[in-house]
PLY file of the C-alpha trace (Angstrom):
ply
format ascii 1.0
element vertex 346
property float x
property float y
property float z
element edge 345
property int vertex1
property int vertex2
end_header
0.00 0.00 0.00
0.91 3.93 -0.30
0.15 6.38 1.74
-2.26 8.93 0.74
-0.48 12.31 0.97
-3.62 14.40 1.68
-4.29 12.03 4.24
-0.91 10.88 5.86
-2.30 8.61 8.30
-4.24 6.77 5.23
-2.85 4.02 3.11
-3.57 3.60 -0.48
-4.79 -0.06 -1.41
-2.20 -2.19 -3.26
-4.42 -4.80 -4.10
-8.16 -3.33 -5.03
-7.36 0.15 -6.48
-8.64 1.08 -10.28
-7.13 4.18 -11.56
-10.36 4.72 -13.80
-12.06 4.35 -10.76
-14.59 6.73 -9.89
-15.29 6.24 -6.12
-13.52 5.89 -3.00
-14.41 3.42 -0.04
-12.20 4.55 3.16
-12.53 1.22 5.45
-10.25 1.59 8.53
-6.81 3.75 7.18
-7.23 2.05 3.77
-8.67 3.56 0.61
-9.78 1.40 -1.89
-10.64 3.03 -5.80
-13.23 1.34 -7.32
-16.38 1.94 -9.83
-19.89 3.21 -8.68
-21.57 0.99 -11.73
-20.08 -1.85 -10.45
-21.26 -1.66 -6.75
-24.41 -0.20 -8.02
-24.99 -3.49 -10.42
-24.03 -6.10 -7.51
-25.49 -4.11 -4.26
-28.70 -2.49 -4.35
-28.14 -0.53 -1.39
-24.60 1.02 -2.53
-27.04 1.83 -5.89
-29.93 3.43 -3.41
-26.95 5.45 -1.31
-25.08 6.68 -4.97
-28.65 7.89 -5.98
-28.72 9.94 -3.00
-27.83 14.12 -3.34
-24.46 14.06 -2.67
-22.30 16.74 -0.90
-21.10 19.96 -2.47
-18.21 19.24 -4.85
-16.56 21.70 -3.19
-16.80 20.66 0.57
-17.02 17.05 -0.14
-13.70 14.91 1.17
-11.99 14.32 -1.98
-9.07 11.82 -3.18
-7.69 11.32 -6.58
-10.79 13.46 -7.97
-13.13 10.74 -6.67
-15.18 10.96 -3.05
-14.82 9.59 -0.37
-16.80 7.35 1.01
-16.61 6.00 5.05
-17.64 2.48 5.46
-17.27 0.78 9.27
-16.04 -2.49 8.42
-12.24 -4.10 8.97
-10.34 -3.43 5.85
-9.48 -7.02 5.36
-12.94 -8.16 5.02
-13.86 -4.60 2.76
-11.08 -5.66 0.32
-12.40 -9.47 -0.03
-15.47 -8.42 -0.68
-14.54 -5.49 -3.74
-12.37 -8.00 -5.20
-15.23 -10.52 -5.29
-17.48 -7.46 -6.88
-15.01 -6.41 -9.38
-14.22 -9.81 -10.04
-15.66 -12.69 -9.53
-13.66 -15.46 -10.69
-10.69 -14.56 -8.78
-11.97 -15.44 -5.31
-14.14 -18.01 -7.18
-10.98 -20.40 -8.17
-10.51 -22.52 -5.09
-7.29 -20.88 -4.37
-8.70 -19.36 -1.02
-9.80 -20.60 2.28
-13.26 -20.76 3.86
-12.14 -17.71 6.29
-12.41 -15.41 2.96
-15.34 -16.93 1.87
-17.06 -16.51 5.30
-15.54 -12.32 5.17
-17.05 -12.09 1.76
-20.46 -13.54 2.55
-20.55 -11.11 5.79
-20.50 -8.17 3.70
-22.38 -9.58 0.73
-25.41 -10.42 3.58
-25.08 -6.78 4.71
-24.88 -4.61 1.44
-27.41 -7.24 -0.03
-25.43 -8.29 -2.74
-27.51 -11.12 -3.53
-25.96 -12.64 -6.54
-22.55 -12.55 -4.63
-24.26 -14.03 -1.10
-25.88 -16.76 -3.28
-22.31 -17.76 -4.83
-20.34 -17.92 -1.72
-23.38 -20.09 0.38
-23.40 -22.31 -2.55
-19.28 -22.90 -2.55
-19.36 -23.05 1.60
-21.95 -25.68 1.09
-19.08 -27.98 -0.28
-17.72 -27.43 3.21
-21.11 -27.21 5.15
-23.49 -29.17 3.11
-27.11 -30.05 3.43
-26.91 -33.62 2.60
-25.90 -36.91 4.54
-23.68 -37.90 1.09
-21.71 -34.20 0.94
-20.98 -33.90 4.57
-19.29 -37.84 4.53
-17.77 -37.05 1.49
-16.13 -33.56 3.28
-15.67 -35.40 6.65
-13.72 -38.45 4.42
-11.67 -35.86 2.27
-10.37 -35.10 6.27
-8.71 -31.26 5.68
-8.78 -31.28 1.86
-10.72 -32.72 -1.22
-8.58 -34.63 -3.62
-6.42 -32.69 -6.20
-9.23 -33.66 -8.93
-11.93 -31.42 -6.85
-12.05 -27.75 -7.94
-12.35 -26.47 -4.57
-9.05 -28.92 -3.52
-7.02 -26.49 -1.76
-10.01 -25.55 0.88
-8.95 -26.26 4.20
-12.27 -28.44 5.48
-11.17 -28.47 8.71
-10.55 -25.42 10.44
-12.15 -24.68 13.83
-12.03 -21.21 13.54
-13.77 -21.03 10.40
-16.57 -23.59 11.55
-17.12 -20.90 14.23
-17.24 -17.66 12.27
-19.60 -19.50 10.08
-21.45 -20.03 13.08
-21.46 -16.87 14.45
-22.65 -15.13 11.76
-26.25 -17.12 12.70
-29.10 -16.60 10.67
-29.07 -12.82 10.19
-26.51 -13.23 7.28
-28.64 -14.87 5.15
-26.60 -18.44 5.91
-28.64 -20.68 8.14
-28.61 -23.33 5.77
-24.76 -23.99 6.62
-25.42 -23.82 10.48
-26.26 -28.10 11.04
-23.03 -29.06 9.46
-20.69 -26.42 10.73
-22.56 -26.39 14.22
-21.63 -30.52 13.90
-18.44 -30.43 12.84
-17.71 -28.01 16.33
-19.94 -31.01 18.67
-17.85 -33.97 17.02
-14.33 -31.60 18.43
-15.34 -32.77 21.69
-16.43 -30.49 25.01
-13.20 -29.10 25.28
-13.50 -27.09 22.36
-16.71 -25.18 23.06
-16.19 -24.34 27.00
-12.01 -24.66 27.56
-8.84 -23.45 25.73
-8.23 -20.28 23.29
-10.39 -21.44 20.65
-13.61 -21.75 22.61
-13.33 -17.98 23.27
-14.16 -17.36 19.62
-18.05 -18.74 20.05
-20.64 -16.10 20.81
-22.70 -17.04 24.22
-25.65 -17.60 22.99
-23.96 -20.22 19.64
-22.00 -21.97 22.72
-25.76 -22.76 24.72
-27.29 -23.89 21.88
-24.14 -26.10 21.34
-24.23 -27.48 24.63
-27.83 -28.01 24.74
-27.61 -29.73 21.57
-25.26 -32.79 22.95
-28.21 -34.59 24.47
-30.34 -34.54 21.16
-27.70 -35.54 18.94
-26.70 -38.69 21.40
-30.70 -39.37 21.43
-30.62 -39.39 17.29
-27.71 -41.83 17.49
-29.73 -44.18 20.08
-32.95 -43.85 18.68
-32.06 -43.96 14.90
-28.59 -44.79 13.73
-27.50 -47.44 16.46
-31.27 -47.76 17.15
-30.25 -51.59 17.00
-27.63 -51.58 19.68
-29.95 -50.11 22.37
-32.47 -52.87 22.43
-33.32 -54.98 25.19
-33.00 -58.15 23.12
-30.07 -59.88 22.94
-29.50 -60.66 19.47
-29.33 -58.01 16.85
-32.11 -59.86 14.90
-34.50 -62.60 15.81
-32.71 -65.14 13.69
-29.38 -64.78 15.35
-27.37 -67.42 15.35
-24.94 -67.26 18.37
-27.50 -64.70 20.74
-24.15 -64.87 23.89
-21.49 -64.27 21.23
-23.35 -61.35 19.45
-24.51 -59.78 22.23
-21.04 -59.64 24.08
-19.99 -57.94 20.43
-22.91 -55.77 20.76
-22.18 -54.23 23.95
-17.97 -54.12 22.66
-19.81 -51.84 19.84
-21.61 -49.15 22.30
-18.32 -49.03 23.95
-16.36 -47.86 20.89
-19.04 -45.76 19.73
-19.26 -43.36 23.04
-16.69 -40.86 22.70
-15.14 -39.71 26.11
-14.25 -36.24 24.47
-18.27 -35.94 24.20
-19.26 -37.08 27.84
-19.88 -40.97 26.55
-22.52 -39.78 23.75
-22.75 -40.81 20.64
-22.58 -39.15 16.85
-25.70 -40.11 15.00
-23.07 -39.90 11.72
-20.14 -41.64 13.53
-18.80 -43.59 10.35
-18.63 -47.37 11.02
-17.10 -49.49 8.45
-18.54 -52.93 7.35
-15.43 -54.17 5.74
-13.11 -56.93 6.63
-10.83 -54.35 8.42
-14.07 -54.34 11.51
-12.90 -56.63 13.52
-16.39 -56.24 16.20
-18.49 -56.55 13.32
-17.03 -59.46 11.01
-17.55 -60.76 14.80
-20.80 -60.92 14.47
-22.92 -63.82 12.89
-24.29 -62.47 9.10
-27.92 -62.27 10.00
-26.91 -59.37 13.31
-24.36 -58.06 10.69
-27.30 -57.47 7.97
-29.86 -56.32 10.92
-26.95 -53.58 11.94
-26.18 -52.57 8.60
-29.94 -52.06 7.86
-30.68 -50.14 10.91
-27.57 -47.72 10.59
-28.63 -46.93 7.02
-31.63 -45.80 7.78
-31.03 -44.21 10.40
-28.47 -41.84 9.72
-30.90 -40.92 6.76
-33.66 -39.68 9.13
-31.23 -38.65 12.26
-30.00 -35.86 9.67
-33.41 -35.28 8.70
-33.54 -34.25 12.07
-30.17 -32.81 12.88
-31.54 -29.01 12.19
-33.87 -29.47 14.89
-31.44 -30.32 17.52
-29.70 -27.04 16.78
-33.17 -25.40 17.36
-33.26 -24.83 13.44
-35.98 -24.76 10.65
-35.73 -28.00 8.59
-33.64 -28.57 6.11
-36.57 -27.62 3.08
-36.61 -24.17 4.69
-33.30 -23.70 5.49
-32.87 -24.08 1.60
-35.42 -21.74 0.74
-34.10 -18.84 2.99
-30.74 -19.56 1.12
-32.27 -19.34 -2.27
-34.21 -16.23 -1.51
-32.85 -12.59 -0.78
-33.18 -10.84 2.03
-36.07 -8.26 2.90
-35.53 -5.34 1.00
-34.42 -2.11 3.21
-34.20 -3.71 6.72
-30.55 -4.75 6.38
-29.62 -1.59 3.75
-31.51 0.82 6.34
-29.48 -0.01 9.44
-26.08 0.36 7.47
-27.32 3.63 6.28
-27.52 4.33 9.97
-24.73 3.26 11.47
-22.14 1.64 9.04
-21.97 3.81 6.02
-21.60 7.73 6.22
-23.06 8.56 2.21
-22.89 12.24 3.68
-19.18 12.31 3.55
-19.10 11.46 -0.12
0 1
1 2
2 3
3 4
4 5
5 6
6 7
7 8
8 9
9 10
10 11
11 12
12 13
13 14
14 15
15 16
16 17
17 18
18 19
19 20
20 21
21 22
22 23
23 24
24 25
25 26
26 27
27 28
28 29
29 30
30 31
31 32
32 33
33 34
34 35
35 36
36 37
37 38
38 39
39 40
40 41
41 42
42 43
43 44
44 45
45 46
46 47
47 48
48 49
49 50
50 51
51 52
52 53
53 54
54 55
55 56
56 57
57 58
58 59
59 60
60 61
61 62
62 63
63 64
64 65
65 66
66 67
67 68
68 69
69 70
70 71
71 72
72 73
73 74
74 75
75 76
76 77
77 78
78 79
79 80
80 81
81 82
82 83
83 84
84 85
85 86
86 87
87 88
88 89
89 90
90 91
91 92
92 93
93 94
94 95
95 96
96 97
97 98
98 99
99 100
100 101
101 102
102 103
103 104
104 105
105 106
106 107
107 108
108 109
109 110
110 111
111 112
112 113
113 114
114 115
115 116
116 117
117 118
118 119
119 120
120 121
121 122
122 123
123 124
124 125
125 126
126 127
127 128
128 129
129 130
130 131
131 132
132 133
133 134
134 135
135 136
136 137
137 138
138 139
139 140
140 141
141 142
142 143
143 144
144 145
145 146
146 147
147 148
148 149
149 150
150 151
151 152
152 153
153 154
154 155
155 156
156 157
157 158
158 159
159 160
160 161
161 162
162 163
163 164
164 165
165 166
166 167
167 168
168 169
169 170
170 171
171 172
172 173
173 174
174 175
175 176
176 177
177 178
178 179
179 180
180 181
181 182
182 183
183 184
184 185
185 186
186 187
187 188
188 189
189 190
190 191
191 192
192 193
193 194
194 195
195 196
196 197
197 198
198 199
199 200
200 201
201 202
202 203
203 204
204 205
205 206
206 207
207 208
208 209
209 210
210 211
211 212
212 213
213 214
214 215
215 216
216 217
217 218
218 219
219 220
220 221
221 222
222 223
223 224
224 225
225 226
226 227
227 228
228 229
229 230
230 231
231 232
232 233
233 234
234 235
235 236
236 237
237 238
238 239
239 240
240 241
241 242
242 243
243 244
244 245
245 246
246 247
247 248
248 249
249 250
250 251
251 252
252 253
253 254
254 255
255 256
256 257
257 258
258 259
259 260
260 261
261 262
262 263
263 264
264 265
265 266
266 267
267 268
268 269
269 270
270 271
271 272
272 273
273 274
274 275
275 276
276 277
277 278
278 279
279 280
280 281
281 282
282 283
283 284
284 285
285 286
286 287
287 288
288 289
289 290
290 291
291 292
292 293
293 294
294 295
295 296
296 297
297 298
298 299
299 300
300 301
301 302
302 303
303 304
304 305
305 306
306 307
307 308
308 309
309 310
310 311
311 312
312 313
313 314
314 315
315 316
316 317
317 318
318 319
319 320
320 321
321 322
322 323
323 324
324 325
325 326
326 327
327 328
328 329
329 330
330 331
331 332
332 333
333 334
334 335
335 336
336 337
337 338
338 339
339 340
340 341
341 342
342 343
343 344
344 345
């Protein structure tokens, strides 16, 4: 960056300045040069604010022959976001982490730029998807997709962007990511939502509904996935074979399941292989094998059916349709006009 010389405690942007430009955002000490047609064309309210009567060309804070324009937001987020205005497919190449992503769709919420919001919920959604097949396929992948994937050098596993993801909540237009990211935080263990550095970064209120959601989710797995496991018969399935062998495997099952690091409950979506590499499982005569199989099918299909609930969220039909559709028109532009933009000083 340079510093502005009419300014000296301003820097100029290295990155997102347009020397055709025609408008000036000042976020923080940075100025960033950009166009009015393009903010206008991707965020209604920037369009609203530039049809506003501006100040008198001769009292108005000038740089470069272009206005300046105060917005209140961290300059690091203010220059993801121009980039991904002015142009798209640079932020859109899976060169970047989630972290930008989730900076980008902060702003895009706020400014509603819809077209922009739409495009970054729909890449996160590789990360934080809506379906049982996506979120084993991101959980498998472990902190990357394979080189083949065109989002392959997303980091999948980052704590702190599962909780900025949460924390934005349902005001920024992103609920529909909130079961998966809000999951991928529960199966960290306890530790990481009340202890250490990292737990610090949850809001109260996402670190309640966290806690409150352990229960439900350990209910799911009992009720649904490992439904099968909790009975009171012996046997797995009524034509079981060896009912004192397959029930001493049964109960060497629960106790691999419950995860100390979650106070003994269980993940409805715990993966549990059926190969020849399961040693409790090939234990198990083929009729309990085929009953267990059956059951844990199922019933991680409906357990993440109901996994939004748990979190005290719409279902998943609903969360999709607030993703798909924009926000209400004015509420969100109207309290940036108040308090995060000053159009006055341009």
């Amino acid at each position: 960056m340079e510093p502005v010389q009419e300014h000296a405690s301003l820097m100029r942007s290295g990155e997102v300045w347009y020397d055709d430009g025609n408008v000036v955002l000042q976020a923080g000490d940075t100025l960033f040069k950009v166009y009015r047609g393009v903010l206008s064309r991707e965020s209604p309210f920037f369009r609203d604010m530039f049809s506003l009567p501006q100040s008198d060309a001769a009292t108005a804070e000038c740089y470069d022959g272009c206005p300046i324009i105060p917005v209140h937001d961290k300059p690091v987020e203010m220059k993801k976001f121009l980039t991904a205005t002015h142009n798209y497919e640079y932020h859109f190449n899976g060169r970047f982490d989630c972290i930008d992503y989730v900076a980008i769709l902060k702003l895009a919420s706020k400014y509603q730029a819809e077209t922009l919001r739409r495009r970054v919920v729909e890449t996160l959604q590789y990360v934080y998807p809506d379906t049982l097949d996506g979120f084993d396929k991101a959980r498998i992948a472990g902190w990357h997709f394979p080189a083949t994937h065109p989002l392959h050098k997303l980091s999948l596993n980052d704590f702190s962007t599962h909780v900025a993801v949460i924390n934005l909540g349902t005001e920024r237009g992103a609920s529909v990511l909130l079961p998966s990211a809000m999951l991928r935080v529960l199966v960290r263990g306890i530790d990481s939502i009340v202890n250490g550095e990292q737990s610090t970064q949850l809001d109260a209120q996402s670190r309640d509904t966290l806690l409150s959601a352990l229960p439900a989710l350990s209910l799911l797995a009992r009720q649904h996935t490992f439904e099968v496991l909790f009975r009171d018969a012996c046997g797995l399935s009524d034509q079981c074979m060896q009912i004192d062998y397959c029930d001493r495997t049964r109960r060497q099952l629960v106790r691999t399941l419950e995860n100390p690091s979650l106070a003994h409950m269980i993940s409805p979506f715990h993966i549990l292989g059926f190969g020849n590499k399961s040693k409790h499982i090939q234990n198990l005569c083929p009729d309990c094998r085929t009953a267990l199989k059956k059951c844990y099918d199922a019933g991680r299909k409906l357990a993440w059916e109901k996994l939004p609930a748990v979190f005290k969220l719409p279902e998943w039909d609903e969360l999709r349709r607030l993703a798909r559709e924009s926000d209400t028109p004015g509420e969100q532009g109207e309290a940036a006009d108040e308090s995060e933009v000053d159009p006055e000083d341009g």
